[in-house]
mmCIF file of the N, C-alpha and C atoms, coordinates in Angstrom:
data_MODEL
# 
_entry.id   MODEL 
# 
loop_
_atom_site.group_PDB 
_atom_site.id 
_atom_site.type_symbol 
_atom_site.label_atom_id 
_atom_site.label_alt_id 
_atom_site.label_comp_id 
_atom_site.label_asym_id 
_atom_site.label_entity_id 
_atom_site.label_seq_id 
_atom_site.pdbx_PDB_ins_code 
_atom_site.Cartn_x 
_atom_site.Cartn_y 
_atom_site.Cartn_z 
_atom_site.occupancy 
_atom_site.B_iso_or_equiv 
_atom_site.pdbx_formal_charge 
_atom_site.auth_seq_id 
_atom_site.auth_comp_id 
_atom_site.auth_asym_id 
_atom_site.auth_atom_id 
_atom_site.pdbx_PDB_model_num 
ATOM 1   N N  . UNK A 1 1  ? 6.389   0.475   73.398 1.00 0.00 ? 1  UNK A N  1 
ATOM 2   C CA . UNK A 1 1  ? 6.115   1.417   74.470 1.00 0.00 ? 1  UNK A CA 1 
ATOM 3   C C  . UNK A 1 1  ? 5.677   2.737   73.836 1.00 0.00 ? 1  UNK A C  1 
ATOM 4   N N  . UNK A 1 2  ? 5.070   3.547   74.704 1.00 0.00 ? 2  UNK A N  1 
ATOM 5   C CA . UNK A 1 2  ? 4.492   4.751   73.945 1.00 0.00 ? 2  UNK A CA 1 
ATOM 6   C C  . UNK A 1 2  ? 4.016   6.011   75.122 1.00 0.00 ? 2  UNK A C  1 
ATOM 7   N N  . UNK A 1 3  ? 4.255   7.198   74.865 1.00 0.00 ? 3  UNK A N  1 
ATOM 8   C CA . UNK A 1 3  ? 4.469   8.013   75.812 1.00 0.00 ? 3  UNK A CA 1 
ATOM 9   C C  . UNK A 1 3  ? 3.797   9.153   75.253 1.00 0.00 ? 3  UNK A C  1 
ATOM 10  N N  . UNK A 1 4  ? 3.240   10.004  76.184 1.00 0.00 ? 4  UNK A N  1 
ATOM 11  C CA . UNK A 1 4  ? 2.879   11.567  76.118 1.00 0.00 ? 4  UNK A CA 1 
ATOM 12  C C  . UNK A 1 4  ? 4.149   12.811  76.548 1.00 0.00 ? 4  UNK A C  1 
ATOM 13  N N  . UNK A 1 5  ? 4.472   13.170  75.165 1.00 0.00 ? 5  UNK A N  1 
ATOM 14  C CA . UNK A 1 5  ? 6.009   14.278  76.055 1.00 0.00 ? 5  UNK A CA 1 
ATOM 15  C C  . UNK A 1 5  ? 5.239   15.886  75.911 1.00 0.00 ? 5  UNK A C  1 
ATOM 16  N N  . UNK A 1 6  ? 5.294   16.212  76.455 1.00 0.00 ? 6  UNK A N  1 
ATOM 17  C CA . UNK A 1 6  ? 5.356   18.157  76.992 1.00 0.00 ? 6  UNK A CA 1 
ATOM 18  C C  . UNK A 1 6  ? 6.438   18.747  76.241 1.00 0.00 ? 6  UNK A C  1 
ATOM 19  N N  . UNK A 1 7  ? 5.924   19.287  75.249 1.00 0.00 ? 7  UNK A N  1 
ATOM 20  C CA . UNK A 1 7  ? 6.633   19.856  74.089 1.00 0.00 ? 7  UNK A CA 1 
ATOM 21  C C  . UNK A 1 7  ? 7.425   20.848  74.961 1.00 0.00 ? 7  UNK A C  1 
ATOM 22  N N  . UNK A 1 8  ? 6.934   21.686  75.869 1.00 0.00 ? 8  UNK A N  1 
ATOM 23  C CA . UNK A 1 8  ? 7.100   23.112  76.790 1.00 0.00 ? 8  UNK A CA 1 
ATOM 24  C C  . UNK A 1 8  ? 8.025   22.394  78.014 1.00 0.00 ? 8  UNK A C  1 
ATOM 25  N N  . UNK A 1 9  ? 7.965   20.934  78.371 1.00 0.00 ? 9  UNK A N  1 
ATOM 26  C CA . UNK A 1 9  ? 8.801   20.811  79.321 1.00 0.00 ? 9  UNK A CA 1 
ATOM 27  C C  . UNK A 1 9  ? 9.448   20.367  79.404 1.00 0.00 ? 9  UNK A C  1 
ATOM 28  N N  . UNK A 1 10 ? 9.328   19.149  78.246 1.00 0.00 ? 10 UNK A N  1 
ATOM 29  C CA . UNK A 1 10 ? 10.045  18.328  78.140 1.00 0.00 ? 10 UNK A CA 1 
ATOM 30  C C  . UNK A 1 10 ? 9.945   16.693  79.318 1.00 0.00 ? 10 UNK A C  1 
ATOM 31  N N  . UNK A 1 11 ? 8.601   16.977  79.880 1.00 0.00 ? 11 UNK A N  1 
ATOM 32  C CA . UNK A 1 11 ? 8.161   15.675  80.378 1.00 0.00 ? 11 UNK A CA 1 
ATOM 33  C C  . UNK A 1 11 ? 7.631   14.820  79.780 1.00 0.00 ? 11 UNK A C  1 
ATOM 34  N N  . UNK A 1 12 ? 8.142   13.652  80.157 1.00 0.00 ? 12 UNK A N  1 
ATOM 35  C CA . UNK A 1 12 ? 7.721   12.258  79.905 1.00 0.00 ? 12 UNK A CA 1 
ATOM 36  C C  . UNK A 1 12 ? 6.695   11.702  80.265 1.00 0.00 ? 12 UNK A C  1 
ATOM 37  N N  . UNK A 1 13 ? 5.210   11.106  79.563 1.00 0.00 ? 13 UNK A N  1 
ATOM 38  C CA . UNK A 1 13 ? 4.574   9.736   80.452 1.00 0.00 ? 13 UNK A CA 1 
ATOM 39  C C  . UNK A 1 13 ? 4.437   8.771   79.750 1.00 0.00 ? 13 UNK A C  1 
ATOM 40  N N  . UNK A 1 14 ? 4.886   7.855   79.834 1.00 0.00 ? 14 UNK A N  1 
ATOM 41  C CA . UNK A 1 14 ? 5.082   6.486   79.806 1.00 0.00 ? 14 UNK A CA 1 
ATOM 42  C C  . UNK A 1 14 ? 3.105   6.257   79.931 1.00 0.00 ? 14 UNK A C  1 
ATOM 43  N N  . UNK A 1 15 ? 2.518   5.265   78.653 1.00 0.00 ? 15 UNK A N  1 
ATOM 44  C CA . UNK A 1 15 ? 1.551   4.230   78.885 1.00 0.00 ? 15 UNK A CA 1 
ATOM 45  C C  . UNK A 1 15 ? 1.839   3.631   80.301 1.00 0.00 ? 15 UNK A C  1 
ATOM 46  N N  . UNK A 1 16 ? 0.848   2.949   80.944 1.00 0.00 ? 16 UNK A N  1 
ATOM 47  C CA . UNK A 1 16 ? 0.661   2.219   82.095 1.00 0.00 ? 16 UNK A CA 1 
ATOM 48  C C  . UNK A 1 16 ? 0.824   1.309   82.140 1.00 0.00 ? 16 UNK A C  1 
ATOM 49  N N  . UNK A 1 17 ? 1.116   0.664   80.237 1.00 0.00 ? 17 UNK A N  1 
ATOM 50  C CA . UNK A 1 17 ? 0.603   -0.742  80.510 1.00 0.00 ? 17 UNK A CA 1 
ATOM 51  C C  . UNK A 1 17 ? 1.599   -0.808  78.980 1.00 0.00 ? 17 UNK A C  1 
ATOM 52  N N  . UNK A 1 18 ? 1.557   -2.373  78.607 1.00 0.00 ? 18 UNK A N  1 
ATOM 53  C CA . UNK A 1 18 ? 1.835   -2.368  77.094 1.00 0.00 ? 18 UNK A CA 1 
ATOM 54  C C  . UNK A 1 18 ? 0.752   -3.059  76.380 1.00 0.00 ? 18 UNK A C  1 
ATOM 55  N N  . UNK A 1 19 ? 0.730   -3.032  75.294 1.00 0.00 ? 19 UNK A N  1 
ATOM 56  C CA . UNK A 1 19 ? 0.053   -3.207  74.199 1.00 0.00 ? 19 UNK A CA 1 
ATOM 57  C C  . UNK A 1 19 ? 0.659   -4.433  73.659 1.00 0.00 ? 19 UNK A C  1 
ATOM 58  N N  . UNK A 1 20 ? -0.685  -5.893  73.377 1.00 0.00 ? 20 UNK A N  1 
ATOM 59  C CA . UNK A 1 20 ? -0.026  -6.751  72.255 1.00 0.00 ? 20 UNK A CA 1 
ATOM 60  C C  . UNK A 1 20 ? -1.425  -7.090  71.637 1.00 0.00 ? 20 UNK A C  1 
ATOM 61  N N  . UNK A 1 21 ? -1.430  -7.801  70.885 1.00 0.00 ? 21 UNK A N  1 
ATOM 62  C CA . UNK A 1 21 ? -2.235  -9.173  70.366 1.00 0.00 ? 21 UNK A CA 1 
ATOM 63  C C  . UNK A 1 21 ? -3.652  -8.414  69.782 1.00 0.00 ? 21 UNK A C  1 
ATOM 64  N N  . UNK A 1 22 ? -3.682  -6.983  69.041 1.00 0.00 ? 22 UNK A N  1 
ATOM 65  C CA . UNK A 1 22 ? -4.445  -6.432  68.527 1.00 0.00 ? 22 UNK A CA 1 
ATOM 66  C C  . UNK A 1 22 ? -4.850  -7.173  67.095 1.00 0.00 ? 22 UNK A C  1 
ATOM 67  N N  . UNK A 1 23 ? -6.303  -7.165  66.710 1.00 0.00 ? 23 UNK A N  1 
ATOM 68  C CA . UNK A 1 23 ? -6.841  -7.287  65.514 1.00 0.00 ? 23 UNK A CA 1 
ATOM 69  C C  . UNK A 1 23 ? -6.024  -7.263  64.247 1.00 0.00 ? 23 UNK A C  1 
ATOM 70  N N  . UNK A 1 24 ? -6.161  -8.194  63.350 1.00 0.00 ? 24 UNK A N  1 
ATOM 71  C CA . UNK A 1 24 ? -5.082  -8.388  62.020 1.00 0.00 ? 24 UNK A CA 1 
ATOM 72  C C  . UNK A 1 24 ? -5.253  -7.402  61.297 1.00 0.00 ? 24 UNK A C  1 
ATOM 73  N N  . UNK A 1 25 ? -6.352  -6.972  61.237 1.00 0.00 ? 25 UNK A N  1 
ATOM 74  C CA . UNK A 1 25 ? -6.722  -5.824  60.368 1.00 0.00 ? 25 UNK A CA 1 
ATOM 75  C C  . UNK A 1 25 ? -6.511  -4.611  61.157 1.00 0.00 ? 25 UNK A C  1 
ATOM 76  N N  . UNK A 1 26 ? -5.422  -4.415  62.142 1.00 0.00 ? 26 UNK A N  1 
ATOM 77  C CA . UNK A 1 26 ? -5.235  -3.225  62.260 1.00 0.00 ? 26 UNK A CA 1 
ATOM 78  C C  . UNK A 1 26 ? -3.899  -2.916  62.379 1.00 0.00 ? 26 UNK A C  1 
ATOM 79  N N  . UNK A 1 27 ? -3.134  -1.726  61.970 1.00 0.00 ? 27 UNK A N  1 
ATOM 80  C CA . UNK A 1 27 ? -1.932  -2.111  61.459 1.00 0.00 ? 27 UNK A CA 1 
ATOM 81  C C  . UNK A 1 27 ? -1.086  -0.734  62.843 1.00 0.00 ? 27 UNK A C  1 
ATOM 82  N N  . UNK A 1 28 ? -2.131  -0.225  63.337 1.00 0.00 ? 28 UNK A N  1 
ATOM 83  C CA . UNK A 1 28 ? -1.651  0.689   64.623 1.00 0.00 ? 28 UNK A CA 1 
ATOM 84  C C  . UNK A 1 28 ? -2.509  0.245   66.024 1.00 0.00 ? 28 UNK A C  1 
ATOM 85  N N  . UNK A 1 29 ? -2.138  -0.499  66.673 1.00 0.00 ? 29 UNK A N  1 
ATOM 86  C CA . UNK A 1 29 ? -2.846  -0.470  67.849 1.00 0.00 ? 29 UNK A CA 1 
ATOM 87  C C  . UNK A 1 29 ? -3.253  1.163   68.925 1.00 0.00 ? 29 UNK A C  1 
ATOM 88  N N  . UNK A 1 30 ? -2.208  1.548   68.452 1.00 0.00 ? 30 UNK A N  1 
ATOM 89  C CA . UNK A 1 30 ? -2.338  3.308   69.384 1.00 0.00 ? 30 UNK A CA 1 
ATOM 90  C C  . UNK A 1 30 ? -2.742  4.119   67.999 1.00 0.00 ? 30 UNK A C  1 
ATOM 91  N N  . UNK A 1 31 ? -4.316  4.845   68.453 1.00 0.00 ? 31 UNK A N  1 
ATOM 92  C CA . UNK A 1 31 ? -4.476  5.992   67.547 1.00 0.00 ? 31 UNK A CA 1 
ATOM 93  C C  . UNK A 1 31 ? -5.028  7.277   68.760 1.00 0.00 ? 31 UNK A C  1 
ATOM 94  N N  . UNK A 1 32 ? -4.628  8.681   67.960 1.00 0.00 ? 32 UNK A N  1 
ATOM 95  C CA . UNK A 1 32 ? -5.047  9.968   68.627 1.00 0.00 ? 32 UNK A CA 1 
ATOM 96  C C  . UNK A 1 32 ? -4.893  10.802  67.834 1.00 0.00 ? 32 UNK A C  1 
ATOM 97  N N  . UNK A 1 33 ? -5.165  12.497  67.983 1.00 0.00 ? 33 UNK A N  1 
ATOM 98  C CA . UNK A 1 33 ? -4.528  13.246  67.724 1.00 0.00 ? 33 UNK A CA 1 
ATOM 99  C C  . UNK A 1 33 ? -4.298  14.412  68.213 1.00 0.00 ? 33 UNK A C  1 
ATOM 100 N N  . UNK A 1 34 ? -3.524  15.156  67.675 1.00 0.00 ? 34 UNK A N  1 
ATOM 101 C CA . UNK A 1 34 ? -2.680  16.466  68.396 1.00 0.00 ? 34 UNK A CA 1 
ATOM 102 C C  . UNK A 1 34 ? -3.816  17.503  69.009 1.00 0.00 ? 34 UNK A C  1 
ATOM 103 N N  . UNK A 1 35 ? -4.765  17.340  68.285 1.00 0.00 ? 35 UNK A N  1 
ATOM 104 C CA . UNK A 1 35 ? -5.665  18.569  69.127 1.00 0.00 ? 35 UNK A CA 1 
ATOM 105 C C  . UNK A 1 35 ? -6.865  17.764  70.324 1.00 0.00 ? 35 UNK A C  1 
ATOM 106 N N  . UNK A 1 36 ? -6.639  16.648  70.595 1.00 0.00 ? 36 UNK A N  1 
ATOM 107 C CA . UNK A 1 36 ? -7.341  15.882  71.612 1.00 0.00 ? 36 UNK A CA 1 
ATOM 108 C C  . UNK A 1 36 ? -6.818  15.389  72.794 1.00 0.00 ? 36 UNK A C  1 
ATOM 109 N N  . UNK A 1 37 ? -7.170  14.936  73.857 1.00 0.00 ? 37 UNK A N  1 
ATOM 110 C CA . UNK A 1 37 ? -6.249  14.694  75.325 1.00 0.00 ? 37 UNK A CA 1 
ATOM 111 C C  . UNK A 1 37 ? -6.858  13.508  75.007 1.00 0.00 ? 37 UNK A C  1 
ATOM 112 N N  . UNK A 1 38 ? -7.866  12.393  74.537 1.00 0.00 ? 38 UNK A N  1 
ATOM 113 C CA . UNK A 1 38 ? -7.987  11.304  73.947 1.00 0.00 ? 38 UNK A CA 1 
ATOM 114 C C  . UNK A 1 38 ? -6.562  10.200  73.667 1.00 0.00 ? 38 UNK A C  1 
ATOM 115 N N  . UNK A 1 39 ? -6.597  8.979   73.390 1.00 0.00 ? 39 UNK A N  1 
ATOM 116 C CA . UNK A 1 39 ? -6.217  8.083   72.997 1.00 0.00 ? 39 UNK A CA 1 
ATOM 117 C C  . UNK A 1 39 ? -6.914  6.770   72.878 1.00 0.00 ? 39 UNK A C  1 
ATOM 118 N N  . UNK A 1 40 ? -6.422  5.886   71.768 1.00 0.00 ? 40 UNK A N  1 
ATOM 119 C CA . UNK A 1 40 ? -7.511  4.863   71.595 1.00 0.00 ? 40 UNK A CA 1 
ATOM 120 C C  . UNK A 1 40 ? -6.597  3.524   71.435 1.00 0.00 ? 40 UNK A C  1 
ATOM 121 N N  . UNK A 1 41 ? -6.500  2.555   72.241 1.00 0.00 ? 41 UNK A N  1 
ATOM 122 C CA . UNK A 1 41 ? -5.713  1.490   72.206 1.00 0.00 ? 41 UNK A CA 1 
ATOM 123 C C  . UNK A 1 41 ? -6.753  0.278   72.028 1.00 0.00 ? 41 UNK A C  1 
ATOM 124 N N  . UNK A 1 42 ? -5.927  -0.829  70.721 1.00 0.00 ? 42 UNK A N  1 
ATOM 125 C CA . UNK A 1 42 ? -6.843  -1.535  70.472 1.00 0.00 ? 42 UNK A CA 1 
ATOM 126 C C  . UNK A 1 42 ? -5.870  -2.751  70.865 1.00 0.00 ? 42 UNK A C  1 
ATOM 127 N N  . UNK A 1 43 ? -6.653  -4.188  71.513 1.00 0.00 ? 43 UNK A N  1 
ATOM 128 C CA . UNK A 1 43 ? -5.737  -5.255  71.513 1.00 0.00 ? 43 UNK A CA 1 
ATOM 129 C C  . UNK A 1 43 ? -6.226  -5.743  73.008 1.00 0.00 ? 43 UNK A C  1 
ATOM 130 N N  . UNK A 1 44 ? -4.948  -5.875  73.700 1.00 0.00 ? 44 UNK A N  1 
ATOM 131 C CA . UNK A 1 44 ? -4.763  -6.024  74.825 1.00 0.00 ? 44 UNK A CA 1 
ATOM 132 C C  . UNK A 1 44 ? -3.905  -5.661  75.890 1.00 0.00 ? 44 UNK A C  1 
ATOM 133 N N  . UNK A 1 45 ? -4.026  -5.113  77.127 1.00 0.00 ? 45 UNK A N  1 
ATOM 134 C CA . UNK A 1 45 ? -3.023  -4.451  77.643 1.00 0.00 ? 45 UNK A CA 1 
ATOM 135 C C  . UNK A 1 45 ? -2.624  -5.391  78.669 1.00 0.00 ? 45 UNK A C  1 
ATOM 136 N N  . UNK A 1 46 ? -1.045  -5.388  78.947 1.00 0.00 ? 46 UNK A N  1 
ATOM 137 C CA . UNK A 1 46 ? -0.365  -6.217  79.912 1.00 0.00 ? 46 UNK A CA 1 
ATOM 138 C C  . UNK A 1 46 ? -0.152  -7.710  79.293 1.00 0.00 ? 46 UNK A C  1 
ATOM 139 N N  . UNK A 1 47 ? -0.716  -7.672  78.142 1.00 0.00 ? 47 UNK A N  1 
ATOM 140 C CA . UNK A 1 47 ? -1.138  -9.797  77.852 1.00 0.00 ? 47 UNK A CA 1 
ATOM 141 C C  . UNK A 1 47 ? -1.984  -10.138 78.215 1.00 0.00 ? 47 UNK A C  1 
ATOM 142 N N  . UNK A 1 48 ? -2.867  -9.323  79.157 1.00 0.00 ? 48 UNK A N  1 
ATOM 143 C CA . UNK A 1 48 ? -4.076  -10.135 79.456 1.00 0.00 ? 48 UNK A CA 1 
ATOM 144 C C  . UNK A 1 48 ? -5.203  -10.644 78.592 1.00 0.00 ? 48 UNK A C  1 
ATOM 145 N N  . UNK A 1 49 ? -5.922  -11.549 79.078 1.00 0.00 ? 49 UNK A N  1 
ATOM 146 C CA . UNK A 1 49 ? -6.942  -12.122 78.028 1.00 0.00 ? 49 UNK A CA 1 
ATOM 147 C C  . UNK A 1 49 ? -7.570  -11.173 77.670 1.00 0.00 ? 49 UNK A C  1 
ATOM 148 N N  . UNK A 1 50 ? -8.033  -10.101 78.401 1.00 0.00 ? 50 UNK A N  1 
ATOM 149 C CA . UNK A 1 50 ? -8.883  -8.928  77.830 1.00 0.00 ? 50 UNK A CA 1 
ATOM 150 C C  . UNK A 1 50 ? -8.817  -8.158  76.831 1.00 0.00 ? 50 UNK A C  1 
ATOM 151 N N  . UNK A 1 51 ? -9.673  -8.514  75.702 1.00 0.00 ? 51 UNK A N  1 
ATOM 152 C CA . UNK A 1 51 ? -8.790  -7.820  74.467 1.00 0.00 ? 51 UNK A CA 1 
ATOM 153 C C  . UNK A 1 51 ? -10.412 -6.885  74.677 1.00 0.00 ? 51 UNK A C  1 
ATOM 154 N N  . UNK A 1 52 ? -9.793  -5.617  73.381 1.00 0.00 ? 52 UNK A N  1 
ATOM 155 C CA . UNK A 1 52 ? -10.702 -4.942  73.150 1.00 0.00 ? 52 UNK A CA 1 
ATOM 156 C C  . UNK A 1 52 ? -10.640 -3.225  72.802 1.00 0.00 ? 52 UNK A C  1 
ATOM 157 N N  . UNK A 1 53 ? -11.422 -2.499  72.858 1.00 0.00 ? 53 UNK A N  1 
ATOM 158 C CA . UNK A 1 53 ? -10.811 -1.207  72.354 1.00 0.00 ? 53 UNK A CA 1 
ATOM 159 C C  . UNK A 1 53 ? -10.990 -0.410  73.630 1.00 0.00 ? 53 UNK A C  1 
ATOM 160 N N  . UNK A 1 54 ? -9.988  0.692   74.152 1.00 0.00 ? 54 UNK A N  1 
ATOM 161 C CA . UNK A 1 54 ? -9.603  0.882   75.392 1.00 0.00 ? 54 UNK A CA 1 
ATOM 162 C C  . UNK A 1 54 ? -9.799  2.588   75.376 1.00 0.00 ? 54 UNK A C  1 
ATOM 163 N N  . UNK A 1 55 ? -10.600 3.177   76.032 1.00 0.00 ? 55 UNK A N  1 
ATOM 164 C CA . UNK A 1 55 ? -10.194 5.057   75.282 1.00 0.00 ? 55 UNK A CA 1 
ATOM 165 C C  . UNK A 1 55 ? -9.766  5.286   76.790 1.00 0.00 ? 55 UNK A C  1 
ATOM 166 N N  . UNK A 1 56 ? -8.756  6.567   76.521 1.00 0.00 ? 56 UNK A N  1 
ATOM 167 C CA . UNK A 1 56 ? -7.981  6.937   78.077 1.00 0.00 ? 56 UNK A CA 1 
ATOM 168 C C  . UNK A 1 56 ? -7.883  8.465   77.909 1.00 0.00 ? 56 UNK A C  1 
ATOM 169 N N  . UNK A 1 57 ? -8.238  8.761   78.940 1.00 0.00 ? 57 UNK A N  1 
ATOM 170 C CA . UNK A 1 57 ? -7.893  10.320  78.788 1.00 0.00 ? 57 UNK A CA 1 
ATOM 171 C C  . UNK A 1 57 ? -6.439  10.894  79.264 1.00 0.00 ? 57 UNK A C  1 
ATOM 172 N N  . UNK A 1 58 ? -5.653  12.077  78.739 1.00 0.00 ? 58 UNK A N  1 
ATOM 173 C CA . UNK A 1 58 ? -4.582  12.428  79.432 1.00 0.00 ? 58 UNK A CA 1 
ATOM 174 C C  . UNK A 1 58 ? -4.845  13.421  79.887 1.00 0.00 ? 58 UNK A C  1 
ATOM 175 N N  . UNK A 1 59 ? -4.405  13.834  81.328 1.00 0.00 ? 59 UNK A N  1 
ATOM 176 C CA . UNK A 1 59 ? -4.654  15.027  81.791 1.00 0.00 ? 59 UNK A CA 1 
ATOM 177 C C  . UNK A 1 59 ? -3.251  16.243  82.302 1.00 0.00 ? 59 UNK A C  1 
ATOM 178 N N  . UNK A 1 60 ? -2.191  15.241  81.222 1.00 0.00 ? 60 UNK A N  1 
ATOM 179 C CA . UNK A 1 60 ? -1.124  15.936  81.432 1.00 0.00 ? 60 UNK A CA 1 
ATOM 180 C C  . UNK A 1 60 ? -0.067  15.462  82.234 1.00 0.00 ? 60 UNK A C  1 
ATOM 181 N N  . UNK A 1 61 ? -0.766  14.880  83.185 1.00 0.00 ? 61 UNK A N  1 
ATOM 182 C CA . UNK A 1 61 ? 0.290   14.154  84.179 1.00 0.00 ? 61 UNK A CA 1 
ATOM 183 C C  . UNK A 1 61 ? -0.150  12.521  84.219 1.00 0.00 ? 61 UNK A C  1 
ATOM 184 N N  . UNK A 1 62 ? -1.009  11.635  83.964 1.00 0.00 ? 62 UNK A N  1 
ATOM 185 C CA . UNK A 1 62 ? -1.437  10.360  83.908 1.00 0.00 ? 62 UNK A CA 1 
ATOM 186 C C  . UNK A 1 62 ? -2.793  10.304  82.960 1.00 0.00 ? 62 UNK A C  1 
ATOM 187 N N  . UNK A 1 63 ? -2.466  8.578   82.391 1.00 0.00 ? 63 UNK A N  1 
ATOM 188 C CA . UNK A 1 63 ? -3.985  8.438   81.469 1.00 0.00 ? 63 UNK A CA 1 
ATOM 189 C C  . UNK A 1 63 ? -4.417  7.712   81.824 1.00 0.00 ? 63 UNK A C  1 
ATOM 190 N N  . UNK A 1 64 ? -6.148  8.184   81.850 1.00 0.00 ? 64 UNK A N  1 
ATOM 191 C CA . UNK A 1 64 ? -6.894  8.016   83.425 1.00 0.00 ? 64 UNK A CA 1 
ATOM 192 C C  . UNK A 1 64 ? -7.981  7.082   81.951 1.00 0.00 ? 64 UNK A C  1 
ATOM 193 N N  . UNK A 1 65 ? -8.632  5.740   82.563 1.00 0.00 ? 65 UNK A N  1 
ATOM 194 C CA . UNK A 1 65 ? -9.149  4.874   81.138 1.00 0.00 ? 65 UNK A CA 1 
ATOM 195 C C  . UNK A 1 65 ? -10.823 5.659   81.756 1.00 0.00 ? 65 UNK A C  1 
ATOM 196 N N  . UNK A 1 66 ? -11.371 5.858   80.259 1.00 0.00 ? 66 UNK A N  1 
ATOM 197 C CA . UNK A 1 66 ? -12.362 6.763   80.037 1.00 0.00 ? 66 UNK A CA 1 
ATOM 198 C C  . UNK A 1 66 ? -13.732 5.175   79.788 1.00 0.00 ? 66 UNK A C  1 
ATOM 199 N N  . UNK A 1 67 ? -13.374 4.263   78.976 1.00 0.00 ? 67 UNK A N  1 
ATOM 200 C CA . UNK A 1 67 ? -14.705 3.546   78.504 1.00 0.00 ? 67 UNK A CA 1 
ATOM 201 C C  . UNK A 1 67 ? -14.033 2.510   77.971 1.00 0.00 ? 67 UNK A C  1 
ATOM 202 N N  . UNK A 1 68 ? -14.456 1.013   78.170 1.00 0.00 ? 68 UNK A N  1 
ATOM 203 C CA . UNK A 1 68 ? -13.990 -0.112  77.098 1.00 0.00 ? 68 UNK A CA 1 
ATOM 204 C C  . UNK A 1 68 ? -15.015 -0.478  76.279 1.00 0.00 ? 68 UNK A C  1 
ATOM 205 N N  . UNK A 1 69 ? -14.635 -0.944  74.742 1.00 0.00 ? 69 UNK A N  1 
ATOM 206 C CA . UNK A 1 69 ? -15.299 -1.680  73.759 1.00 0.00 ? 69 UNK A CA 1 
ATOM 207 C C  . UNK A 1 69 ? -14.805 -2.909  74.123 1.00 0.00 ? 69 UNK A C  1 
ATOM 208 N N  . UNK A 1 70 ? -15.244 -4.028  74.868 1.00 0.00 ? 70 UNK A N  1 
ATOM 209 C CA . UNK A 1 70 ? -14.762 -5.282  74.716 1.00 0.00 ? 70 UNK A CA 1 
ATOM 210 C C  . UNK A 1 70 ? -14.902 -5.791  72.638 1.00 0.00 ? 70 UNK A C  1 
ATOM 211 N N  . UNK A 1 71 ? -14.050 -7.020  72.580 1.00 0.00 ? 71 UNK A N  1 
ATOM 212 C CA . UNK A 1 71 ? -13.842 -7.275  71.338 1.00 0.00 ? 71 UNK A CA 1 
ATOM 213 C C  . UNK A 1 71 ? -15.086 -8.327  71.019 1.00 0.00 ? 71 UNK A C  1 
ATOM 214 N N  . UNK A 1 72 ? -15.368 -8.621  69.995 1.00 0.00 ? 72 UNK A N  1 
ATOM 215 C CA . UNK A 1 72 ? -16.726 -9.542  69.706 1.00 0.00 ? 72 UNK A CA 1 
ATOM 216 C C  . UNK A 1 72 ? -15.387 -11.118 69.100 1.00 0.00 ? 72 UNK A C  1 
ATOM 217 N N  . UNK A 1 73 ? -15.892 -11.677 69.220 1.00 0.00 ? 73 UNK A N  1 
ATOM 218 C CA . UNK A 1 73 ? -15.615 -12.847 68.460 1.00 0.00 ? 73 UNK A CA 1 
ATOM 219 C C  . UNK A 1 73 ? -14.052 -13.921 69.663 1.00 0.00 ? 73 UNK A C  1 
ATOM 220 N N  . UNK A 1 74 ? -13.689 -13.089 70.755 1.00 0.00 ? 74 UNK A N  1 
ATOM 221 C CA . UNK A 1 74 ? -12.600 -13.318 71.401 1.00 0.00 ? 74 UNK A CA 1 
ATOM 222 C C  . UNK A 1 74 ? -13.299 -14.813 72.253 1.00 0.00 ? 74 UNK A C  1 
# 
């Protein structure tokens, strides 16, 4: 599981979804960083067959999905 917290408030958000069954060669399915409202989830969310690379924006209160890379070879 994986969450956005509010350093200033101390709020919680919880991902929407979970994360499994990402690429062997990747050893973090969740990448971002501190100066971006970005996130980049690779795999699949919920278990579904849909694998692929996922970008989501946060806007502080929910992460709203920005664009998919479906995966090649699935």
């Amino acid at each position: 599981m994986a969450a956005a917290i509010d350093t200033h408030s101390g709020r919680v958000t919880s991902l929407p979804f979970t994360v499994s069954d990402w690429p062997l060669d990747v050893t973090e399915p969740l990448s971002y960083r501190a100066d971006s409202c970005l996130i980049s989830v690779q795999g699949s969310r919920n278990e579904s067959r849909k694998h692929g690379t996922f970008w989501y924006a946060f806007n502080g209160k929910t992460f709203k999905l920005q664009t998919t890379l479906p995966s090649r070879g699935r």
